[in-house]
N, C-alpha and C positions, 0 to 999 in steps of 0.2 A: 143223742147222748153226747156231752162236750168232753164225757171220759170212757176209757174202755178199761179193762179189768187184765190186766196184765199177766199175773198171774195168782195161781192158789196159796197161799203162803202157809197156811195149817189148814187140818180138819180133823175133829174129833168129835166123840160122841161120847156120852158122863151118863150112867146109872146110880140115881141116888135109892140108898134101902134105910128105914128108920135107925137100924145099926148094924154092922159089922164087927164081928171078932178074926181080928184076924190071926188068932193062934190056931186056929180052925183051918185055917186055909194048905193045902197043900203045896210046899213050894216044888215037890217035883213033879206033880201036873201039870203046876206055873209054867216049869219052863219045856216041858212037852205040849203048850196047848198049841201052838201053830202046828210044827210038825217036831217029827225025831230029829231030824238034819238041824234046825234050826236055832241054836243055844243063843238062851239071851243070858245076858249078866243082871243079874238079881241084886239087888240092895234092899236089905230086910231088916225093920228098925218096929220096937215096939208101937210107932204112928203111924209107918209109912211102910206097902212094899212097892218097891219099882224097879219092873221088870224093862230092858229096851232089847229089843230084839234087833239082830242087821237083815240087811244093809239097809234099811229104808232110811231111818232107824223106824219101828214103830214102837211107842212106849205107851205099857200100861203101868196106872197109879192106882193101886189100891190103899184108901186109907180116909178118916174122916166121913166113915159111912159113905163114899162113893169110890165108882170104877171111874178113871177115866182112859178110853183107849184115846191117844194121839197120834197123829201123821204128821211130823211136824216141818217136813219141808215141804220146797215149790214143787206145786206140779200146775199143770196143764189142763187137768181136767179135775172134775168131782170123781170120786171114786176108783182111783188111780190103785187102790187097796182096801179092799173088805171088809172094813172096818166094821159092818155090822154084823159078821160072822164072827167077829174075833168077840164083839160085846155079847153075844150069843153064850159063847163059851168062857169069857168071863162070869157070866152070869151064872150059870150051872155048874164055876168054882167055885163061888164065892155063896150062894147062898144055895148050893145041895139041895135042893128042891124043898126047905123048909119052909123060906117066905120069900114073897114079892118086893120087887121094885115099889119105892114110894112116887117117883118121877122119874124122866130120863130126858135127855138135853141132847141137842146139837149145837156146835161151833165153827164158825169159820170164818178164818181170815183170809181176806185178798188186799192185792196192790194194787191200785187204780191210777193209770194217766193219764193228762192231759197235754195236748201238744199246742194249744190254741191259750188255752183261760190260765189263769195265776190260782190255784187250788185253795190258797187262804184267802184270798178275795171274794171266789167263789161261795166258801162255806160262810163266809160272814155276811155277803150280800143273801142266802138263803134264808137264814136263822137269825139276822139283826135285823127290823126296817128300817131303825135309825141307829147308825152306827157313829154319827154326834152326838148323838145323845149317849152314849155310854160312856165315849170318850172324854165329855164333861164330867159324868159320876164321875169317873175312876181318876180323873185328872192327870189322864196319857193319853198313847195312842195305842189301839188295840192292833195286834201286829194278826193274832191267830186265834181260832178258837176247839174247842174240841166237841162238837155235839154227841150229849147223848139222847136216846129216845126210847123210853120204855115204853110198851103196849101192848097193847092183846088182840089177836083176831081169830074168831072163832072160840075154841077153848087152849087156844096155844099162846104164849106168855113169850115174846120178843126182847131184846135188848139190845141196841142196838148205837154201835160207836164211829164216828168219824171223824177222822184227824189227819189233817194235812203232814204231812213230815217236811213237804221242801215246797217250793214254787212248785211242782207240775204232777205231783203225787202224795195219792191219798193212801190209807188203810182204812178199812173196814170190816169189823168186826160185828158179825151177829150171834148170838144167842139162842135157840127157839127151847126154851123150856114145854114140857108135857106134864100134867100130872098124872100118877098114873098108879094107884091105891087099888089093893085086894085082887089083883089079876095081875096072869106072868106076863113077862117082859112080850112084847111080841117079837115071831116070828124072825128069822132072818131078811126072808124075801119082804115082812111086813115094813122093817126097818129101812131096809135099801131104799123099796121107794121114797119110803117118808123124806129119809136122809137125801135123796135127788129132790124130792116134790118142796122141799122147804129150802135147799140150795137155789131153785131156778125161781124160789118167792124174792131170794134175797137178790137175784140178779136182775129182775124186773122190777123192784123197789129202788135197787140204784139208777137204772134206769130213767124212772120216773123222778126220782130224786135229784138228779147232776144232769 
């Protein structure tokens, strides 16, 4: 691998339900669902609510028929916070055991360097064969580019971004979409792994990829 993954930059996981009311929702379980101790500040808007909780921050968004919980700074490792307890309990806010999840998502971005290769070089020599030849289309010179790659493997639905920011560092963003129709959300302990077992896809895919 000509890069390594420097560190975690976000992680979150998105429950999407056909529809959400959110005048239904309780905002004083909202801000009891970690623990008693732990008060987030609530922003409560006929579209949107968004709760962030400290110190990490961790924020959840409810609104637009999905939850999303985020972690949204560096860490070091996958699952540095629970995240799929908290979508647990998000879950059993927001839709009170009346109906299911239509799909549910994981995200994560990391920071990737190189201490050897030039990181826009790299992604244009992957994804261009002829990088004259575009140069002629476009009638310049192509400095950088940003791939994306949508796919499926198995029955899980990928999205996947990479984008140089400087000479010796990347970002990469995956997606892994579920669908997930007429049955509850799974499990906490089911989630965790998924949410590890489709992290260590995305780091053996870079991998493979750089």
């Amino acid at each position: 691998m000509s890069v390594e993954i420097q560190s975690i930059l976000s992680q979150n996981i998105t429950i999407v339900y056909e529809s959400l009311e959110l005048r239904f929702i309780d905002n004083s379980k909202l801000k009891n669902l970690l623990d008693e101790k732990t008060r987030p500040t609530v922003m409560d808007t006929p579209e949107m609510i968004v709760a962030v909780y400290p110190p990490d921050p961790i924020i959840i968004q409810i609104g637009c028929d999905r939850v999303r919980i985020t972690l949204p700074r560096n860490a070091e490792s996958i699952g540095s916070v629970p995240l799929w307890e908290i979508a647990n309990k998000c879950d059993q806010l927001v839709s009170q055991g009346k109906y299911f999840p239509i799909a549910f998502g994981f995200n994560y971005d990391v920071a990737l360097t190189s201490k050897t290769d030039n990181t826009h070089k790299m992604l244009k020599d992957l994804f261009i064969p002829d990088i004259e030849a575009v140069n002629t289309k476009i009638d310049g010179h192509l400095l950088a580019i940003v791939p994306r790659l949508i796919f499926t493997r198995n029955d899980t639905r990928y999205d996947l971004i990479l984008e140089s920011v400087d000479d010796y560092r990347i970002k990469a963003h995956l997606n892994a979409h579920f669908v997930h129709k007429d049955k509850p959300l799974p499990s906490k302990d089911e989630l965790e792994l998924a949410f590890r077992e489709e992290y260590n896809f995305f780091f053996m895919m870079l991998i493979r990829l750089l």
